[in-house]
Z-matrix of the N, CA and C atoms (Angstrom, degrees):
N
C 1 1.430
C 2 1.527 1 110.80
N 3 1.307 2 101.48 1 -30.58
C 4 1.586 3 102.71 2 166.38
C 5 1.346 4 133.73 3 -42.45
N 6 1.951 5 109.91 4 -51.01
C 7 0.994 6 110.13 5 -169.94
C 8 2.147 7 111.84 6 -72.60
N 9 1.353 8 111.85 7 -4.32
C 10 1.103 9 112.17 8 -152.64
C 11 1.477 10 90.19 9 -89.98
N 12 1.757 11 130.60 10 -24.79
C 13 1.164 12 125.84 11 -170.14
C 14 1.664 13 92.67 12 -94.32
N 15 1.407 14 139.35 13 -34.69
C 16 1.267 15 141.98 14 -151.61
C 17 2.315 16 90.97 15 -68.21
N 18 1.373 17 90.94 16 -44.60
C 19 1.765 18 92.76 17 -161.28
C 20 1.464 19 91.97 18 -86.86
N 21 1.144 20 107.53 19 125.91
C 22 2.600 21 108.44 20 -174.80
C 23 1.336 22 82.93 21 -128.82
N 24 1.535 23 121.51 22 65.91
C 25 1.441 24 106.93 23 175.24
C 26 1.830 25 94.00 24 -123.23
N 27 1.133 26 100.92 25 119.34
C 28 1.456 27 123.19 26 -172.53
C 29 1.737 28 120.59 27 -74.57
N 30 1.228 29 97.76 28 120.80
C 31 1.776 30 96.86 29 -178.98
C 32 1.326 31 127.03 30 -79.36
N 33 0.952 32 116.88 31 97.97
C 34 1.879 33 114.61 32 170.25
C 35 0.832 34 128.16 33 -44.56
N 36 1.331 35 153.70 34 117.10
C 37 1.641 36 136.57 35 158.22
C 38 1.486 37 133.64 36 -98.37
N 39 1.245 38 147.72 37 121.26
C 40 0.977 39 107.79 38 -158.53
C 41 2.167 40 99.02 39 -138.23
N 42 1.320 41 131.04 40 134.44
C 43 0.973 42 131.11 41 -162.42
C 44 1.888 43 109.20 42 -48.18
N 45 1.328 44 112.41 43 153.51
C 46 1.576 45 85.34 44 175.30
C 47 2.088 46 84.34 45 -124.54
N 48 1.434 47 123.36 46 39.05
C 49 1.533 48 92.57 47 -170.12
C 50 1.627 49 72.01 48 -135.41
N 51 1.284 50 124.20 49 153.26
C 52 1.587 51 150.96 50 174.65
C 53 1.250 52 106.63 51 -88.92
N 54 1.158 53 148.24 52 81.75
C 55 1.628 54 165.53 53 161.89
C 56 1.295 55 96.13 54 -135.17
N 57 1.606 56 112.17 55 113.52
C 58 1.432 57 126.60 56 158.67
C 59 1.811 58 104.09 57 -25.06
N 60 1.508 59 87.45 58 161.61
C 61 1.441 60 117.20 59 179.90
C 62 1.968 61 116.07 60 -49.70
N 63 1.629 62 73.65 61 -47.99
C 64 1.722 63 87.72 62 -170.99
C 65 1.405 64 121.70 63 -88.76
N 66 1.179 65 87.89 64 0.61
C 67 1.788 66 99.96 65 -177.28
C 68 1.871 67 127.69 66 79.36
N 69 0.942 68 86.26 67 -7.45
C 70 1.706 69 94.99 68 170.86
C 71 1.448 70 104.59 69 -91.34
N 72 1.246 71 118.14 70 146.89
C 73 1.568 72 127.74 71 170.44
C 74 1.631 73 105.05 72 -87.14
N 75 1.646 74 111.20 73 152.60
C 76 0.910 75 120.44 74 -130.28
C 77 1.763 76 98.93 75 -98.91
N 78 1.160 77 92.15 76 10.90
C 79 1.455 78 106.12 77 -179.54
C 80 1.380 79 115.77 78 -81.16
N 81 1.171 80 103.69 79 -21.76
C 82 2.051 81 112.67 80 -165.07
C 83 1.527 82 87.81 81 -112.37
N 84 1.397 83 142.44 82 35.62
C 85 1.273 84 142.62 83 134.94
C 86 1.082 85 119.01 84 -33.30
N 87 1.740 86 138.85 85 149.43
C 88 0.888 87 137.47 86 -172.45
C 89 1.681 88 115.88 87 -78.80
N 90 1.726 89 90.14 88 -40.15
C 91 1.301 90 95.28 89 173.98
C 92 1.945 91 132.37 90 -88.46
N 93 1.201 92 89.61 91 19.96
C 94 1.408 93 114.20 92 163.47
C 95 1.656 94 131.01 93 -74.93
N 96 1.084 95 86.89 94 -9.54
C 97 1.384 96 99.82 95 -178.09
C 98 1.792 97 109.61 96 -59.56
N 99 1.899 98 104.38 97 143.65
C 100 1.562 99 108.12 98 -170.12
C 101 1.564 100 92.11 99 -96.35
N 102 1.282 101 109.85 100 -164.42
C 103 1.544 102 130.07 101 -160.33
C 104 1.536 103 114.27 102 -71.20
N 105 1.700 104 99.38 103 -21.39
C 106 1.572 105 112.89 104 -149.69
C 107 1.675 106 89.69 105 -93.10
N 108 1.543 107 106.06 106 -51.33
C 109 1.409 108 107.00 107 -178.92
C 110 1.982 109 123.87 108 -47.45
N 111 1.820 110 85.20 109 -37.24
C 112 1.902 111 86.08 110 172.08
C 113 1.557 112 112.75 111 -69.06
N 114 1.226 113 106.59 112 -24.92
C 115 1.657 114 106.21 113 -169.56
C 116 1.100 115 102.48 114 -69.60
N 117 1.508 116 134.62 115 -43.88
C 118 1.868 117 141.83 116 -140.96
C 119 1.876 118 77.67 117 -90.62
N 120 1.534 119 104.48 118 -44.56
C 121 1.838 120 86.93 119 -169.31
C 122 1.615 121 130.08 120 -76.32
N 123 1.426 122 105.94 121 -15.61
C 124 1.438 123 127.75 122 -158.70
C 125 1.673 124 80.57 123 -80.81
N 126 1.901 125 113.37 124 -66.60
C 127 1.414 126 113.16 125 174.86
C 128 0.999 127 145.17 126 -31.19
N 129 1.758 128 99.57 127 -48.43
C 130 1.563 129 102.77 128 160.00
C 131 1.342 130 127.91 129 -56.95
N 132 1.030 131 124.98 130 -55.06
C 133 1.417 132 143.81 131 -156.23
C 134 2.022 133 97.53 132 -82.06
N 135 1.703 134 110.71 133 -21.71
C 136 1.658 135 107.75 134 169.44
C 137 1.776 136 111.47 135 -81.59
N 138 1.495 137 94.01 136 -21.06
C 139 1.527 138 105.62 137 -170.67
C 140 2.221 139 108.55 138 -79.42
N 141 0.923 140 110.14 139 -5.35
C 142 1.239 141 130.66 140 146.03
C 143 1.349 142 150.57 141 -82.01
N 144 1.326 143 120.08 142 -6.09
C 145 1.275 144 141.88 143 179.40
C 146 1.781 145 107.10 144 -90.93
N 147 1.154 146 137.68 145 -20.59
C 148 1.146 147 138.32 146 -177.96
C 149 1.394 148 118.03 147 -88.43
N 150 1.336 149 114.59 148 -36.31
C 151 1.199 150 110.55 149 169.11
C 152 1.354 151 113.30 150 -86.57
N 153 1.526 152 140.50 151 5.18
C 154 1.294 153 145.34 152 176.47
C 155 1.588 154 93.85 153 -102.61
N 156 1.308 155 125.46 154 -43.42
C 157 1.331 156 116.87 155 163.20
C 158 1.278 157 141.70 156 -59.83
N 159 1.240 158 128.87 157 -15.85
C 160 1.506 159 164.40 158 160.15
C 161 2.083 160 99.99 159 -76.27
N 162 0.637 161 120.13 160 -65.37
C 163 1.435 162 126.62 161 177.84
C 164 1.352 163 112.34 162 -57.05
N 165 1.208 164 121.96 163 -33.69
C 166 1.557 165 137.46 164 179.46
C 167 1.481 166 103.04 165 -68.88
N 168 1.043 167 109.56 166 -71.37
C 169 1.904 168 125.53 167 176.27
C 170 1.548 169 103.40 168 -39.39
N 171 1.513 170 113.99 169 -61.26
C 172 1.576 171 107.93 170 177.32
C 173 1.313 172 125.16 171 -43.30
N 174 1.524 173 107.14 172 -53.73
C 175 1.572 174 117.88 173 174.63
C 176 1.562 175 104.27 174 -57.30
N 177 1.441 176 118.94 175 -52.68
C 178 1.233 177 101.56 176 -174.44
C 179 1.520 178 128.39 177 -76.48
N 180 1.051 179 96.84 178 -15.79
C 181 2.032 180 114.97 179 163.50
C 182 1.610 181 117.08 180 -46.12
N 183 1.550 182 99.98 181 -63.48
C 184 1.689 183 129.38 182 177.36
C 185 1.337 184 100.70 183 -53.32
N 186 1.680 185 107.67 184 -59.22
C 187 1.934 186 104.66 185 -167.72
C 188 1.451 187 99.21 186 -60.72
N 189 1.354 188 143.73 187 -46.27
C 190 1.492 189 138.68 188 172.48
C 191 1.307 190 131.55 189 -55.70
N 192 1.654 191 92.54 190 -7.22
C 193 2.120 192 87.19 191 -177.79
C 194 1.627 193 115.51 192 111.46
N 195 0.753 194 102.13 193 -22.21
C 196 1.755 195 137.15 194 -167.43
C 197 1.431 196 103.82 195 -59.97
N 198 1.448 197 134.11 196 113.03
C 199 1.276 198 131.73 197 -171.11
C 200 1.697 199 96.00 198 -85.91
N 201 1.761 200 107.20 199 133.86
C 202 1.249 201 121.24 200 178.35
C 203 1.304 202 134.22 201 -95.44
N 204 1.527 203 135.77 202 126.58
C 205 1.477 204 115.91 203 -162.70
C 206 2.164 205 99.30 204 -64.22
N 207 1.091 206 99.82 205 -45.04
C 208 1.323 207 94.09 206 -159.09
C 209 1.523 208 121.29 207 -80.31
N 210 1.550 209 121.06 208 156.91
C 211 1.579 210 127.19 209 -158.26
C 212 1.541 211 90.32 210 -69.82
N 213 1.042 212 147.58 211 139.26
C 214 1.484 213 143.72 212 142.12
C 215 1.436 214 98.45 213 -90.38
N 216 1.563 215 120.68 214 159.35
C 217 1.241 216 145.54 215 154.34
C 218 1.342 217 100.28 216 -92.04
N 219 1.744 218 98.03 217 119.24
C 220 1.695 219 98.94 218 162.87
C 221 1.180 220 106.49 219 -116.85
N 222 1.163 221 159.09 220 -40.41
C 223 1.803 222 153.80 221 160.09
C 224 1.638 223 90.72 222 53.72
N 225 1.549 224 100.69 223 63.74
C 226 1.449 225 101.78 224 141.18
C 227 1.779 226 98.50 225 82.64
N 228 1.853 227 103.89 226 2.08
C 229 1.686 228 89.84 227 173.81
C 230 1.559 229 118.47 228 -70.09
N 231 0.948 230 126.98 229 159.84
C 232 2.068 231 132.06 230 163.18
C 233 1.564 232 102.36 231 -86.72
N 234 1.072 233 102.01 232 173.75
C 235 1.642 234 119.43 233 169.16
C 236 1.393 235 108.99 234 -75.48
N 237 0.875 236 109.73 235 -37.07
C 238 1.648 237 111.31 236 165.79
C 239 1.385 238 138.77 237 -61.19
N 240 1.389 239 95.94 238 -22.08
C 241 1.754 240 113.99 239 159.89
C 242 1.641 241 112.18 240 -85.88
N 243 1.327 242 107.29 241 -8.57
C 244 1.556 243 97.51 242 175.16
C 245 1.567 244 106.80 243 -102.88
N 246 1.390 245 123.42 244 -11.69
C 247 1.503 246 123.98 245 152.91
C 248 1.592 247 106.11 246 -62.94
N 249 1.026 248 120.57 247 -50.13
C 250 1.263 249 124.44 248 -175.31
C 251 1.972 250 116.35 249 -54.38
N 252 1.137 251 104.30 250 -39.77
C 253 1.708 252 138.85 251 176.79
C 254 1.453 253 91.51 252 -50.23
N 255 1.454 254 112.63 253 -75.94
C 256 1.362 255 128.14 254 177.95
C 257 0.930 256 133.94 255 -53.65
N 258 1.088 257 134.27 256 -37.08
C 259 1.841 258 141.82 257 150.87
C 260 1.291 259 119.11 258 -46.17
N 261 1.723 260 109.42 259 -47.73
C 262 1.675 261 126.90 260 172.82
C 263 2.086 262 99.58 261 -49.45
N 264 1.125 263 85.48 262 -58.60
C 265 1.880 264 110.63 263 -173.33
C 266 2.086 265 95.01 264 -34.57
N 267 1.622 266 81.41 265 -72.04
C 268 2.049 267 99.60 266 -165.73
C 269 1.361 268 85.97 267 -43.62
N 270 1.434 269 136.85 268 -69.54
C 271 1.701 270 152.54 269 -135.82
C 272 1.647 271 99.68 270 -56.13
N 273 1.570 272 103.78 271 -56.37
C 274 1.051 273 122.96 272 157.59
C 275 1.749 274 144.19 273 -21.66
N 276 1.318 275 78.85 274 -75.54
C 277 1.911 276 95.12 275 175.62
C 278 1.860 277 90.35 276 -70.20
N 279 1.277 278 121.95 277 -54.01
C 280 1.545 279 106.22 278 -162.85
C 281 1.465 280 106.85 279 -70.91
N 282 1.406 281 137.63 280 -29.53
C 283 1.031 282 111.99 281 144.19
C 284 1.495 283 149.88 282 -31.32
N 285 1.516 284 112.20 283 -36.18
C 286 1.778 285 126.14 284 178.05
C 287 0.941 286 85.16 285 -65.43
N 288 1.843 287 123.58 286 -67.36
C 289 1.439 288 112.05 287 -148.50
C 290 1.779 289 114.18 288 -73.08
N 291 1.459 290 120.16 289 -9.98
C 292 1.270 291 86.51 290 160.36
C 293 1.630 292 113.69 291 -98.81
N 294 1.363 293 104.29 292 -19.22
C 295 2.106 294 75.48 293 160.06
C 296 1.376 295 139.61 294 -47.15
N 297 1.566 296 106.32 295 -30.27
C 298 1.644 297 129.84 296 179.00
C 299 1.579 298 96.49 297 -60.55
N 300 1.631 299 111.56 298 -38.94
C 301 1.924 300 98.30 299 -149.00
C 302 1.645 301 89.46 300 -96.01
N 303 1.627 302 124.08 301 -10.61
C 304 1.421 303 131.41 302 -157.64
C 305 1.931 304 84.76 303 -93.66
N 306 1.126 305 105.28 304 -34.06
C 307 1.348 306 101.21 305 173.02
C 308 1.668 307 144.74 306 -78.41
N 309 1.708 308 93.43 307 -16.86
C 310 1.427 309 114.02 308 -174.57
C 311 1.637 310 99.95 309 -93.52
N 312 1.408 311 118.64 310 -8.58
C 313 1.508 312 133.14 311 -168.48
C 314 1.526 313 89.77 312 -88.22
N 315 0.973 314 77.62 313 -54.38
C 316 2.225 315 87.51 314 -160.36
C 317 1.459 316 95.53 315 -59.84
N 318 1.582 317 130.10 316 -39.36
C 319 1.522 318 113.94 317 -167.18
C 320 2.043 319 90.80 318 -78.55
N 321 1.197 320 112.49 319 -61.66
C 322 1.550 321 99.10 320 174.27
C 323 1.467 322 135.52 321 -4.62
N 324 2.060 323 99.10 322 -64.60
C 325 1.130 324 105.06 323 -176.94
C 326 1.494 325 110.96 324 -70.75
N 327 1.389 326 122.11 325 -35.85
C 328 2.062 327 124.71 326 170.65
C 329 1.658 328 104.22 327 -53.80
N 330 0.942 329 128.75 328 -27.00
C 331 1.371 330 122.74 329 177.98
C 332 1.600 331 110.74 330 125.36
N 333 1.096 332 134.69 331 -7.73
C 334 1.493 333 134.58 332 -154.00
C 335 1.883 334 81.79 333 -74.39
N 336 1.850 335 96.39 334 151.25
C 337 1.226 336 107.34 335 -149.71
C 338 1.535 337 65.72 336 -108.84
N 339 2.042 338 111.81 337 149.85
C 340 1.589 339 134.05 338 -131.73
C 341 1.755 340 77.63 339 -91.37
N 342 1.411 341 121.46 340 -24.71
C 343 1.834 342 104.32 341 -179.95
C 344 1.296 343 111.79 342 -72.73
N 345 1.461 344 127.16 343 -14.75
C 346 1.414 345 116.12 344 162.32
C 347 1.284 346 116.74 345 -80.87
N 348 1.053 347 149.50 346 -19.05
C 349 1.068 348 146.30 347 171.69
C 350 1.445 349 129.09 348 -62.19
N 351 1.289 350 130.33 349 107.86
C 352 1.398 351 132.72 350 -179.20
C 353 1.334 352 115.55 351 -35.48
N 354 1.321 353 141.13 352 135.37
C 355 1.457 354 128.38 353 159.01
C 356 1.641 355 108.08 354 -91.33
């Protein structure tokens, strides 16, 4: 046991094969993504804004006095839950839109040329 404390000479090791750290190849990066993938996500996520925009107007129609075409369910809501409705609504849509602009950044900086990119 002696000799094992007498020799303090430390072993290096060092990998000899090129596979990232994390083990995924470097191809399935996030920021790898091609032109088609920003388009399908930008779309989706624009293809949602209309009916949050439409819902917004109602609430804000109703909170003003404003007679509404469509049936709402109230089961006992207040007016104060439809301020509440509406804030959820705004929080909402401004959220998409900065995923939309966090997304049109990110294809920019990968290279996708600005006519593929959804506005």
């Amino acid at each position: 046991m002696r000799e094992v404390h007498r020799n303090s000479a430390i072993s290096t090791f060092s990998a000899t094969n090129n596979k990232p750290a994390n083990g995924k190849p470097a191809a399935t990066a996030k920021g790898n993504k091609d032109a088609k993938q920003y388009q399908n996500e930008i779309k989706r996520l624009q293809d949602k804004l209309p009916p949050l925009d439409e819902q917004i107007a109602q609430l804000q129609a109703a909170l003003n006095g404003n007679t509404v075409n469509t049936t709402r369910h109230v089961g006992g809501a207040k007016i104060d839950d439809w301020r509440d409705e509406l804030v959820r609504a705004q929080n909402q849509r401004d959220d998409i839109v900065a995923k939309i602009s966090a997304l049109q950044d990110e294809a920019r900086r990968n290279g996708v040329p600005a006519n593929l990119i959804p506005e």
